[in-house]
N, C-alpha and C positions, 0 to 999 in steps of 0.2 A: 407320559407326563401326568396325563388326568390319572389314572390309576394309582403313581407313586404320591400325587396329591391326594386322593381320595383317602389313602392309608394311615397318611398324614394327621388329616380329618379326624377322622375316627380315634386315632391315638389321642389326639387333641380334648375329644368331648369326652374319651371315655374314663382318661387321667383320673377324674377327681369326680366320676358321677353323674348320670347323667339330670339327677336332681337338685346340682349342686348349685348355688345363689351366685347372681353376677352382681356388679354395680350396673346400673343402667344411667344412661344422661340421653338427655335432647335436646336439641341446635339446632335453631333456624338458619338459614342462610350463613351460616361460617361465613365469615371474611366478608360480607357483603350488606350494606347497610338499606338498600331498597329493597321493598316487598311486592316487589312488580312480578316478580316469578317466586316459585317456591321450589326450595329444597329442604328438606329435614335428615336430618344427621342423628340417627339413633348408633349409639357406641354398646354396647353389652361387653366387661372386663368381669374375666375371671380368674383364677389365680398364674395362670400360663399362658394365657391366650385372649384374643378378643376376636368379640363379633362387631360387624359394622351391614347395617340397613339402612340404606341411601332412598329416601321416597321421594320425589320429583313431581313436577306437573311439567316440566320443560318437556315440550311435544307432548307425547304419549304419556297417558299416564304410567311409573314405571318406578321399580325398587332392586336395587341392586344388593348383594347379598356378596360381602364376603369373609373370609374367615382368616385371620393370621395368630400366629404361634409366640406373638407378642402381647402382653398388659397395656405396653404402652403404644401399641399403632395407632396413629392416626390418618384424618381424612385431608387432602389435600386439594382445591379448588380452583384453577387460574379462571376467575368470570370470564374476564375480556376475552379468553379463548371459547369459554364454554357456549357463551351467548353470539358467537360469531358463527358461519353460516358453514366454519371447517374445525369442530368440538372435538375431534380426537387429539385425544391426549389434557383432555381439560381438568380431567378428573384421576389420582391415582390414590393409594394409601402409602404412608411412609412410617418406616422403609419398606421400597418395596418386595426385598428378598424374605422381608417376612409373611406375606400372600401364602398362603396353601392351597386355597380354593375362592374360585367366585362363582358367581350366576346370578341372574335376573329372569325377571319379571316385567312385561309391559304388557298394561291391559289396548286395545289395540282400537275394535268398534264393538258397538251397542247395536242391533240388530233387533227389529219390531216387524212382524207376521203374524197372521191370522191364515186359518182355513175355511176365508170366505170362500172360497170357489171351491166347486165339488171335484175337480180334475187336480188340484193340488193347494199350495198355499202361497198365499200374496204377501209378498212381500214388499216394507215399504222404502222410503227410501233410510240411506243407512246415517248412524249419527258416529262420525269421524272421533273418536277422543282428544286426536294431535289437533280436530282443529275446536276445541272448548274455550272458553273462559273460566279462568278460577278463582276464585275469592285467595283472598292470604290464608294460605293456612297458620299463621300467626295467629290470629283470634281465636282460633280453638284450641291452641297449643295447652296441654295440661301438665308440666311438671311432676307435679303432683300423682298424680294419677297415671302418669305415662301414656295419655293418649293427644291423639289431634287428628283431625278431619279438613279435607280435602275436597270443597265443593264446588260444583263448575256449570256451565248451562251453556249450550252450544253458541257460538261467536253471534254465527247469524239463524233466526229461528221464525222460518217465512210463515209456521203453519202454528207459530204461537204455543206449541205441543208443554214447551218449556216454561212459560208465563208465570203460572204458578207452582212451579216444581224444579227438581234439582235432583242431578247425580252425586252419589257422593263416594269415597272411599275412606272410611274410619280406620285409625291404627293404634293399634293396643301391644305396648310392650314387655316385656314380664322380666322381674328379678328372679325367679324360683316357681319351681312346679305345682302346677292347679288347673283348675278347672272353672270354665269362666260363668257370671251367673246365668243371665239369659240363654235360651235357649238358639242354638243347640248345644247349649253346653261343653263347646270345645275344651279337652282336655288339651294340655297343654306343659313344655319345659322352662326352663330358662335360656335353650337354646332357641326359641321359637319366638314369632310375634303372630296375635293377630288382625286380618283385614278382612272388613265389614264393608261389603257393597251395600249402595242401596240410591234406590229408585222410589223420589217420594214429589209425589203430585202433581209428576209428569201424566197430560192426556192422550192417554191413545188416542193411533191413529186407527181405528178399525173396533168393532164388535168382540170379543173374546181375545183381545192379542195376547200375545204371549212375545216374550224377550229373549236374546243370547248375548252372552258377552262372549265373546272373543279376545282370547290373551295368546299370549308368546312367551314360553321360557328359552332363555339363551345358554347355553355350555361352554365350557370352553373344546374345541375337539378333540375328539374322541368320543367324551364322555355323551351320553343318551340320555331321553327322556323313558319313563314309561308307565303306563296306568294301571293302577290296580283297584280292585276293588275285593272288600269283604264284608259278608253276608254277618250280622249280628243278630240278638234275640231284641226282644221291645224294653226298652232297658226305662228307667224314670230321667235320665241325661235328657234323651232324645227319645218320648212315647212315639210310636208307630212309625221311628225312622229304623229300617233293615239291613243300610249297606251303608256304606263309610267307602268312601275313593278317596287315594295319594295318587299323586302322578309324582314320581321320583327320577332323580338324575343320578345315576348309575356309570362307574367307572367299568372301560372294557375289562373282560372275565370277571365280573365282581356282580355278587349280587347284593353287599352293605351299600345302600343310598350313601350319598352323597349331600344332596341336598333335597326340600321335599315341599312341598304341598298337598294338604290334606281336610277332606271336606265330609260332611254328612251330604246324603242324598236329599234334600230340603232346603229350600228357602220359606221365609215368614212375610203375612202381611200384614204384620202390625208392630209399632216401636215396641211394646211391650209383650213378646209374640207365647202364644198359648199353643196347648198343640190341635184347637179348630183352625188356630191362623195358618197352616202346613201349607205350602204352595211345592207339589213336586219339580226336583230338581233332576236334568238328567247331563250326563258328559259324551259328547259326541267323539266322533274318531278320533288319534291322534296324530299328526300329520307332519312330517319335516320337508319346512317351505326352505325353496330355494331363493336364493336373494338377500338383500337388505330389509328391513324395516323403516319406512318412511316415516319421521317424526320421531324415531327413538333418538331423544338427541342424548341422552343420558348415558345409554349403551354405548353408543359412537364416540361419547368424550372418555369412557374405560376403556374399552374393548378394539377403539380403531374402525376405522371406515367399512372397513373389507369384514362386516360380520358377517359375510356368509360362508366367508374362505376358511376364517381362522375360527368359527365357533359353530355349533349347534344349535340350529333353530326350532323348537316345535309348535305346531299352535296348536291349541284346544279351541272348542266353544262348549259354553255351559249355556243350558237352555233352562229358562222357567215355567212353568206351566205347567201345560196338558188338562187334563180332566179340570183341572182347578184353577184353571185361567180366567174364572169371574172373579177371585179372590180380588188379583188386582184392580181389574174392571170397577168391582164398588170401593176398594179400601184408599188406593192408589196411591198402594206402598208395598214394597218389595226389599226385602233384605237378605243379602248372603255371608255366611260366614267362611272363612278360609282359614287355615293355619300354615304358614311361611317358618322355614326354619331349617337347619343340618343335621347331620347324622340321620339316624331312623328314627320314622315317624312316632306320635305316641301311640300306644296299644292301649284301648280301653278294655277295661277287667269290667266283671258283673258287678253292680252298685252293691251298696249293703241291704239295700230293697227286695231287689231281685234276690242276691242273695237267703235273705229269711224268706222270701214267697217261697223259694226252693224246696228249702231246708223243711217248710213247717208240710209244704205238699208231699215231700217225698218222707216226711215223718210221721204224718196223722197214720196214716195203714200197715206201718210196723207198730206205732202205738196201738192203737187198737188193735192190732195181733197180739200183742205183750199181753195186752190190758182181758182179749178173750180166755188167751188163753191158763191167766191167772185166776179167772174168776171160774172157768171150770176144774182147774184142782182144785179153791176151794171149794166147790158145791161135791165132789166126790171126798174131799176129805170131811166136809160136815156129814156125808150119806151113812161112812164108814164107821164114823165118832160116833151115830146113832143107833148102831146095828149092836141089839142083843142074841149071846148065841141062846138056844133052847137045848133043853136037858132031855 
């Protein structure tokens, strides 16, 4: 099933290009006129097909992801079920024979430690996502621009940590292929969207901390998660970042993704981030948890109760820090960028920077081989132009 879906997929993106331009639209709350909870409704139509990104704050924060073989699918919504304490079945697309593929994303907890102690590391206590407060994401919604942010502060905050700061997740959707300005300069399709973590003047709780977020991609079964990672030169996109990671969902025998997530090795500590602001970023094991997901109520209103039965679970944690864990300490701000999207990931090529650095390095020393060895035929052909014979 996931495999003859996966194929599907791929037929679907590869139709018409993979840089070909969609319609984009975005909807708050479909069908529902209070902004007590958030939903956003990103649609992406292309000439055979449409994408749908479902972002949420209901429980966990979380975005669902799916793809059908129709222009005209749409998102379908029963509140009264979704907001009730038994969401499966709240949410589907229609029609539903048109689905080819789905999966999600739920970002999960926030994780803050330090290597106060010389025998290991302290860890403090942990910040729940399912159980936050979020502003409306309505007031940030941009039409225009295709973005909106998603900001929250934990329910109850004994240690004040949140007072003057906030979590946030920004989302940026795209009609056609680029590359985005700020750094890291995700490149990016019009299959893809991206999200912008960030952590901004929240107080540690400790000397040097350092942060992990903790996410969950879901499958449907069968299909798999898995990480990769590739080594790059120091490009001008992203100066002194070396490695780029996807973690992709993969249909059995098949090694074309499916669906994907894809990130530079990097976080930033500053809205406008330079490449002094670098804060390293690293991706810890990959793991397939058994069980449900507490708080995913989003998942549960697609996918059904029983996600552990009927789907694939994996979790990551991305860590920030290390050596440069005072970044946050004085800046106390933190940003990560993600790219979300189907088919295979994007591949970056050498800029046109790199490029001529190349070209003019690996040119100078055949030039001036050219250039020697012209100048010594002419000093032998002036020797020879000079030579009288003697009688």
């Amino acid at each position: 099933m996931a495999a003859a879906a996966g194929l599907a997929l791929l037929a679907l993106l590869a139709a018409a290009g993979a840089e070909r331009g969609r319609k984009v639209s975005m909807e708050y709350n479909p069908g529902w006129n209070s902004s007590s909870v958030n939903l956003l409704h990103v649609r992406a139509v292309g000439p055979e097909d449409s994408l749908h990104y479902v972002w949420s704050s209901i429980g966990a924060p979380s975005v669902l992801l799916v793809a059908t073989r129709s222009p005209s699918s749409a998102l379908r919504v029963n509140w009264t079920q979704l907001l009730s304490p038994s969401p499966a079945g709240a949410v589907w697309i229609d029609p539903p024979d048109s689905v080819v593929y789905s999966s999600a994303v739920v970002f999960t907890k926030l994780f803050e430690f330090s290597e106060a102690k010389p025998l290991g590391e302290l860890f403090y206590p942990t910040y729940d996502l399912s159980e936050f407060s979020w502003d409306s994401l309505n007031h940030t919604l941009n039409h225009t621009a295709l973005t909106a942010e998603l900001r929250g502060v934990p329910a109850t905050d004994p240690g004040g940590a949140f007072a003057n700061g906030s979590l946030a997740f920004r989302v940026t959707a795209y009609e056609a292929g680029g590359r985005a300005g700020p750094l890291p300069s995700l490149l990016h399709t019009a299959d893809s969207s991206q999200l912008e973590f960030i952590l901004a003047g929240v107080l540690p709780r400790g000397n040097g901390s350092r942060f992990l977020l903790q996410l969950a991609a879901v499958e449907p079964a069968g299909a798999a998660r898995r990480l990769r990672a590739r080594s790059s030169i120091d490009d001008e996109y992203t100066p002194s970042v070396f490695q780029e990671l996807s973690l992709v969902a993969e249909a059995p025998n098949s090694s074309c993704p499916l669906s994907f997530l894809q990130w530079k090795a990097a976080a930033y500590g500053s809205p406008s981030p330079r490449r002094e602001d670098g804060i390293q970023c690293r991706a810890g094991g990959l793991q397939v948890a058994n069980g449900s997901l507490p708080g995913a109520s989003l998942l549960q209103a697609f996918f059904g109760d029983s996600l552990g039965s009927t789907c694939t679970v994996s979790v990551l944690n991305v860590s920030f820090g290390g050596e440069e864990g005072h970044v946050y300490q004085e800046r106390r701000y933190l940003s990560w960028a993600v790219l979300l999207g189907f088919g295979e990931p994007p591949r970056d090529t050498f800029s046109p920077l790199v490029i001529s650095i190349t070209a003019v390095a690996l040119g100078t020393p055949l030039a001036m081989l050219l250039l020697g060895s012209c100048l010594v035929l002419l000093a032998q052909r002036r020797r020879y132009s000079e030579y009288e014979p003697i009688n």
